[in-house]
C-alpha positions as CSV (number, residue, x, y, z in Angstrom):
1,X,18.2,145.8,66.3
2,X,20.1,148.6,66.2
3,X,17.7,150.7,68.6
4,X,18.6,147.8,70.8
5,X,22.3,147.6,70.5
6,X,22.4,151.7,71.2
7,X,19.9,151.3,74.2
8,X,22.3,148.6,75.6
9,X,25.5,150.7,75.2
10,X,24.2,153.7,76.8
11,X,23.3,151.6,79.8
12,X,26.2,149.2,80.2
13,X,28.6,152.3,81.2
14,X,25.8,152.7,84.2
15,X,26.1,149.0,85.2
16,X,29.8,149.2,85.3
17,X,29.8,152.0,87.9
18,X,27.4,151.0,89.8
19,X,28.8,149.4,93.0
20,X,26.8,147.4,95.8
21,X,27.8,148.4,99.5
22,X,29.0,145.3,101.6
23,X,28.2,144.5,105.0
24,X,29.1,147.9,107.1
25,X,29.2,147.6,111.0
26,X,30.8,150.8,110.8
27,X,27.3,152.4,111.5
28,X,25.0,150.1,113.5
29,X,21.1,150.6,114.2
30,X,20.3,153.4,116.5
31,X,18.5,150.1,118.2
32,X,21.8,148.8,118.5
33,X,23.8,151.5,119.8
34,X,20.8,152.5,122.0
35,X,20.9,149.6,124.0
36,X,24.4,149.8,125.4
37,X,24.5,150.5,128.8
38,X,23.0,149.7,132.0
39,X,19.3,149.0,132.7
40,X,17.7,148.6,136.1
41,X,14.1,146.9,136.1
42,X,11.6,149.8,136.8
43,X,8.0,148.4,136.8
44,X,6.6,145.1,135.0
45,X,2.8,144.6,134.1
46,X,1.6,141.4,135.4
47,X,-2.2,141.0,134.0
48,X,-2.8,144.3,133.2
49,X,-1.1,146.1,137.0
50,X,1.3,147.8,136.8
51,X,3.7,147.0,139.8
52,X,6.6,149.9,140.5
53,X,7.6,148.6,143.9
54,X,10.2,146.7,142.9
55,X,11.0,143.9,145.5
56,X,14.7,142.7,146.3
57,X,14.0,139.3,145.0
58,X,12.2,141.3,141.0
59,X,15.4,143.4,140.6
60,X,17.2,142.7,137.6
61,X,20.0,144.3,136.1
62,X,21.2,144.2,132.7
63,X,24.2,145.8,130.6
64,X,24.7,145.5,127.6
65,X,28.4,146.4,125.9
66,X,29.6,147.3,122.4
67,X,31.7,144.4,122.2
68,X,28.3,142.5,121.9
69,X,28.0,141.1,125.7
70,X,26.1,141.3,128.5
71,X,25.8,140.8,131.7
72,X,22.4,139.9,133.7
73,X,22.2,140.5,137.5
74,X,19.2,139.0,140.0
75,X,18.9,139.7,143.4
76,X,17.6,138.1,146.6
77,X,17.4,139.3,150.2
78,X,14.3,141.4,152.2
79,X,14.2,144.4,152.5
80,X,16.2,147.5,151.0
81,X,19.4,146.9,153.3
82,X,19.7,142.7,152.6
83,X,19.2,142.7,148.7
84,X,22.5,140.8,147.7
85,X,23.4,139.9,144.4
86,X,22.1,136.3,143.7
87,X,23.1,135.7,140.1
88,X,25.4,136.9,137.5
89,X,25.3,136.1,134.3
90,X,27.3,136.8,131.5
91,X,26.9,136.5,127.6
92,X,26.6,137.2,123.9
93,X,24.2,138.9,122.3
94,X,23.1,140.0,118.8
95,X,20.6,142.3,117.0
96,X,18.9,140.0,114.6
97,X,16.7,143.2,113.2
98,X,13.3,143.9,113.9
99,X,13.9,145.0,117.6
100,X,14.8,141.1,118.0
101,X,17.3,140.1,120.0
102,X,19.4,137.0,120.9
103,X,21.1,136.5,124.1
104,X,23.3,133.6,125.2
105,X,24.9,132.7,128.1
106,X,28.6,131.7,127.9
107,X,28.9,127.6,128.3
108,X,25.3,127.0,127.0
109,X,24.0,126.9,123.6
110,X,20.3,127.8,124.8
111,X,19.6,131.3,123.2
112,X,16.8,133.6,125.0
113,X,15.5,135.4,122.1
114,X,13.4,138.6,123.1
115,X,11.4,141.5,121.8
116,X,13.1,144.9,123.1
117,X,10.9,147.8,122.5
118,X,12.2,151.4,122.9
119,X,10.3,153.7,124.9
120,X,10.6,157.3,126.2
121,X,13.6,158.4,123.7
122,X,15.4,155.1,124.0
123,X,15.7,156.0,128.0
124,X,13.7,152.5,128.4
125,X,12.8,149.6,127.1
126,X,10.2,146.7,127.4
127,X,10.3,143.2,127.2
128,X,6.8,141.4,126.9
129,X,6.8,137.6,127.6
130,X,3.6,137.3,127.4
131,X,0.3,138.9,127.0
132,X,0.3,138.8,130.6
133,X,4.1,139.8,131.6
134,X,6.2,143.0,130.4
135,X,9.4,143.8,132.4
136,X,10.5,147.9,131.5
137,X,13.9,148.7,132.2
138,X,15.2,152.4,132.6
139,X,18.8,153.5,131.3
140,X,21.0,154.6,134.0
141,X,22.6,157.9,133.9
């Protein structure tokens, strides 16, 4: 008993200055910070081919901010002198961990979650769909 009572003073000061950290955004992922920016579609693999011609009506555009939005740009026209911006769309998104992320267009409650890989030093990243779709965006300078 009294082995125990000793054992339990000696450790009680240790509890009582032992703190646990709260939630911090102060420092967020590298994932996190890594994807602000502005990323151009590069290539996509569509069953296994790797397609780098990007066409006027495949060119998507997204940036992402710190203030947690985004914007998506498409494009349609022919050619490299009548590509026009087709669609802008704007939005939240969110780092649910895991290189998961959530992205929702203003006025709509439907969430696209999606699988953003880093690649190349966090220059660019992939998104797979599918075993038989991944889009790879490139950071802009």
């Amino acid at each position: 008993m009294k082995k125990t009572l000793i054992i339990l003073l000696i450790s009680l000061p240790s509890l009582l200055l032992t703190s646990c950290s709260g939630s911090d955004d102060s420092n967020p992922p590298v994932e996190t910070t890594s994807l602000f920016g502005t990323w151009d579609l590069d290539y996509y693999i569509q069953n296994n081919d790797v397609i780098e011609n990007i066409s006027c009506n495949d060119q998507i555009t997204y940036t992402f901010t710190n203030t947690k939005t985004y914007t998506k740009t498409t494009f349609a026209g022919e050619g490299a002198t009548n590509c026009a911006v087709a669609v802008i769309v704007n939005g939240t998104w969110e780092n649910l961990g895991d290189n998961q992320f959530r992205l929702t267009p203003n006025g709509s409650s439907a969430n696209q979650n999606l699988t953003i890989t880093f690649l190349d030093s966090f220059k660019k990243f992939s998104i797979k769909y599918n075993t038989n779709f991944t889009e790879v965006y490139a950071k802009r300078n």
